[in-house]
N, C-alpha and C positions, 0 to 999 in steps of 0.2 A: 517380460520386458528386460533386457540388457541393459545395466546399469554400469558405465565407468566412470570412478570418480578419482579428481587431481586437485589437488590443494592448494591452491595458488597461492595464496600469503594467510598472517595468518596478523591478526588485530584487534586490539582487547577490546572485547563486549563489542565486536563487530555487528552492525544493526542494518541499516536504511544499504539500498541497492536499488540503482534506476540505472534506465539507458540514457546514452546522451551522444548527438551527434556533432564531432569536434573535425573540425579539419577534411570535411569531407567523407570522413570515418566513420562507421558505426563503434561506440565505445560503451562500454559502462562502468558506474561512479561505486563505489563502498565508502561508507562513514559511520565514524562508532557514536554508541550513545552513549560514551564516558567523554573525559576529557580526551583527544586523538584525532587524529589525522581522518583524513579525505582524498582515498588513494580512486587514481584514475587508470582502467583497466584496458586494453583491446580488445576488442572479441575472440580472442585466443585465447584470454584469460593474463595476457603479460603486461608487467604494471610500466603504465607510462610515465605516471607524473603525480607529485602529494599537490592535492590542490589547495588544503591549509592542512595545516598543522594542529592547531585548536581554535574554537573552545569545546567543538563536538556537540553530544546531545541532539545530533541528529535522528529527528524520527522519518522526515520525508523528503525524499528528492524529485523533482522533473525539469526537464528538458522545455526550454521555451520554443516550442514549433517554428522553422524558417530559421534561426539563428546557426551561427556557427560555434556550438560550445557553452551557451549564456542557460544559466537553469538557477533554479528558485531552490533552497533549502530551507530548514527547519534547525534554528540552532540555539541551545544551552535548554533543550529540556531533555534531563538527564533524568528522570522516574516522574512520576506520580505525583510524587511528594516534594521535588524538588524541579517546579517548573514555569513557576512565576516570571522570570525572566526572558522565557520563551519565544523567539521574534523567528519572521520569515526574511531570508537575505537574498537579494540576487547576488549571483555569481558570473562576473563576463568577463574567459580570458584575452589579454592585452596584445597576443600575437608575438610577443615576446617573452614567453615559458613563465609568465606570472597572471593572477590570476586576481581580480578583483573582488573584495566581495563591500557589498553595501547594503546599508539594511531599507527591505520592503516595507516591513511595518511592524514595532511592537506588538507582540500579542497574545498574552500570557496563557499557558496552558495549551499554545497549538500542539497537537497533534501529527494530523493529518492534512494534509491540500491536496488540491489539482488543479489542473487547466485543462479547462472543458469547454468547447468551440462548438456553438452552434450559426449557423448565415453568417458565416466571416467573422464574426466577434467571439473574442478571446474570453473567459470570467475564471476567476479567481474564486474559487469555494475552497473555504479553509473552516476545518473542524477543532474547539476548543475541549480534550479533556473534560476539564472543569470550569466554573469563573472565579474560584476564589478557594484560599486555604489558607487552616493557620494553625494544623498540626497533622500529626500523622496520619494517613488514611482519612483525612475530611473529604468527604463526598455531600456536605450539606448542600453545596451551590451545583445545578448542575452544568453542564457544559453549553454552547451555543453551536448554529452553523451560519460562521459570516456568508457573503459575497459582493464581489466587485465585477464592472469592466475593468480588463488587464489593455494598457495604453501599447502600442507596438514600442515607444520608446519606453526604456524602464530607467535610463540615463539620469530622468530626474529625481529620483527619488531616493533619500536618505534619511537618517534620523531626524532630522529636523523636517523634512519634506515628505510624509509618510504617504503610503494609498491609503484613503477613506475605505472604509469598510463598511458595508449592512448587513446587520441581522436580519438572519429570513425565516430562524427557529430557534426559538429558543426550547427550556428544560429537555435537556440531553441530557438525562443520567447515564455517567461513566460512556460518555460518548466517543470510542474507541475506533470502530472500525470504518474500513473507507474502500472502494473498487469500482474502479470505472469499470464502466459496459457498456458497448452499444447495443442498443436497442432502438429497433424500427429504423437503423441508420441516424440515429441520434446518438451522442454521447452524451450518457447519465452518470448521476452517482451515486452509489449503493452504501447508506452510511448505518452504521449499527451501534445501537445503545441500550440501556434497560428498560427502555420506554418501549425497544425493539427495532426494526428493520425498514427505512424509507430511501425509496427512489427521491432523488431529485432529476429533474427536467430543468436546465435553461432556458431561459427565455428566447421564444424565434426574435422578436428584435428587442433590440436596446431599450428602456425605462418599464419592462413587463414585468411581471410578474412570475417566480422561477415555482413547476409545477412540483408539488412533494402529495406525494403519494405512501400509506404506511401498507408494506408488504404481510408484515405480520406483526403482533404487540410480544412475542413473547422475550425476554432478554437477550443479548446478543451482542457477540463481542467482533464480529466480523462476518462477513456474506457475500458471497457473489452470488449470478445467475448463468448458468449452464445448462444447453438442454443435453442434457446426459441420452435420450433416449431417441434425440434426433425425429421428434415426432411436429417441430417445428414450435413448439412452445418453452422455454426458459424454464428451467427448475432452479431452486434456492437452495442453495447450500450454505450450511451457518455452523460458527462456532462459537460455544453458548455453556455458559452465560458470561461475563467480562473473564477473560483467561483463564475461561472454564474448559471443563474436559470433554464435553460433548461435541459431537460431529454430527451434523443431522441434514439430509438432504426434504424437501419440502417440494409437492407437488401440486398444480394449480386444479382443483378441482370442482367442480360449479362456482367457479368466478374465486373461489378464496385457495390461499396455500395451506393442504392439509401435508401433515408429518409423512412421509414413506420411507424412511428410512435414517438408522440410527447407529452410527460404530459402536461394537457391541463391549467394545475397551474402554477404557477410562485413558484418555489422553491429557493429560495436565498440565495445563500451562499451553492448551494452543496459541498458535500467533501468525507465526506464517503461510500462507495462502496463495494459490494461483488457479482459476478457474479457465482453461479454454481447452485446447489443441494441442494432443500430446501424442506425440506416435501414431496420427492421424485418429487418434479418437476424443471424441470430449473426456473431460480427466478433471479431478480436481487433487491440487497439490495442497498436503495439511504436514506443517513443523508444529511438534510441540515440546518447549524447554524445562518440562520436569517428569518424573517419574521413568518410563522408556526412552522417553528424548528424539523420537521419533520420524523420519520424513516418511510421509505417506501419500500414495496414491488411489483415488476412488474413481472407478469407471463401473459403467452401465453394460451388464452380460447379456445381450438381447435373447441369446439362445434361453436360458431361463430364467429371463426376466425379472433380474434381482444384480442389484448393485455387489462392488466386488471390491477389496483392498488388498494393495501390494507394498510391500515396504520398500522404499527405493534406500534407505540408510538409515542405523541404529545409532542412537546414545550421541547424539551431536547435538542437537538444541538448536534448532532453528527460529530465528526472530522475523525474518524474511525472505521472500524465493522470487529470482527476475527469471523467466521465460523467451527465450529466442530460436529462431533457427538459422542455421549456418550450414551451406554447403550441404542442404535438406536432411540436417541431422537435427532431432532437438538438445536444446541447452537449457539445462537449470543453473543458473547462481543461487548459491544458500549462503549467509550468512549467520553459520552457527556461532551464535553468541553465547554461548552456556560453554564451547568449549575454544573462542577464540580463535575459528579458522573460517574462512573464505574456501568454499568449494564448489568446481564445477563439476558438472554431471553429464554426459552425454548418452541419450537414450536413445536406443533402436531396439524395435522389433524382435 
């Protein structure tokens, strides 16, 4: 694979990177998880616009489907240890180069969100780290997975006028990872903790019940599903255990996922992730922010039937990887936080 990579900006402990459709545009967002800015990018990679300033602590962004520009963040959880403060904001710009934000709903310890739509209706599943701290590394409490209906107006809602939220799961230990997937033509969410790796299913309609499914119990710090082999069934792919150094792909075999395969490296500190369509083949993209530092690529070698790794870029430290295509090239956005740079990657054959 041909890899060229250009640097677009560069922004301390640069973290969270989504797409977001502004102005008719295809665009995407970068936000650090220190205190820092919230730069908005073009698909070129040229920065258009700081969409705030502070307070940062951004772990997750998306784009509100059918809007022009309006997307949901995650702002002031800046580590582990310091994320009690933690709330979800919408953000709707004004049409006049400024940019609103108001907050969704206090919620300490958010992580991770999405907006997952199934029969026209919008939900809101947001994942809590942990629910409670009161010093270094306390992992006594463990985390939850709320969810809501997301209303199409989000106009009312501020600090004093929050979304209700419900627990649909509780004890998430070190409940960290998060990817959507469609599956069966549904959009689900693949969330990973020490308890291990569960689907959620939304509800086909409104006051139901959301389906959680546990893929596998072993610990897990992130997962998607990819059918690497194109034989029409989904493999798992995990990194394991909480910003541990394992890579391990998992196949479904008499009804359960058994282990098939394992990066035979110590990668430490994985974090970043992308599972789908890469140079026309299924791929799974893995950053990891210590020891090599690492962006890697895992595909499936049909010819002898054994998984395979490439290194797309050394010693950057990736927190996050956004995936697109453009003018039928692919694009990676990395968000190397270990070394403070924003880079894109353009991949061919």
């Amino acid at each position: 694979m041909n890899v060229e990579k250009k640097v677009i900006a560069n922004l301390n402990k640069c973290y969270s990177v989504a797409p977001l459709t502004y102005g008719g545009k295809k665009h995407f967002l970068v936000a650090a998880e220190k205190v820092d800015r919230c730069i908005l990018f073009d698909e070129e990679g040229k920065e258009e616009d700081t969409v705030w300033e502070e307070p940062g602590g951004v772990m997750s962004m998306v784009y509100v489907p059918g809007t022009d520009g309006q997307f949901l963040a995650t702002h002031k959880f800046y580590s582990p240890n310091d994320s009690k403060e933690a709330k979800i904001v919408v953000v709707t710009p004004d049409g006049a180069g400024k940019w609103d934000v108001q907050t969704l709903v206090n919620l300490p310890f958010v992580h991770r969100f999405d907006i997952v739509t199934r029969n026209n209706t919008r939900y809101l599943i947001a994942c809590a780290l942990k629910s409670d701290h009161e010093y270094k590394d306390d992992w006594r409490t463990p985390g939850k997975v709320y969810a809501a209906v997301l209303p199409d107006d989000l106009s009312t809602f501020d600090e004093q006028h929050p979304l209700e939220l419900e627990v649909i799961k509780e004890n998430m230990l070190k409940n960290h990872g998060y990817y959507k997937v469609m599956d069966n033509g549904i959009e689900t969410s693949i969330i990973s903790s020490d308890n291990g790796v569960f689907q959620f299913v939304p509800p086909a309609s409104k006051g139901e019940k959301w389906t959680i499914t546990q893929l596998i119990d072993a610990p897990a710090s992130d997962a998607v599903l990819v059918d690497f082999d194109e034989d029409g069934e989904k493999e798992l792919a995990v990194l394991a255990p909480f910003h541990g150094p394992a890579i391990r792909i998992y196949k479904k075999i008499a009804g359960s996922y058994q282990k098939v395969y394992e990066y035979e490296k110590s990668a430490e500190f994985t974090h970043a992730i992308f599972g789908g369509m890469l140079c026309g083949q299924p791929s799974l993209v893995v950053g990891h922010r210590k020891g090599e530092r690492n962006l890697l690529c895992f595909t499936y070698n049909k010819d002898n039937a054994a998984y395979q790794c490439e290194i797309l870029d050394k010693d950057c430290g990736p927190a996050n990887v956004y995936h697109y295509v453009k003018d039928g090239k692919d694009i990676l956005v990395s968000t190397n936080r270990e070394i403070d740079e924003i880079a894109m990657y353009t991949l061919t054959k």
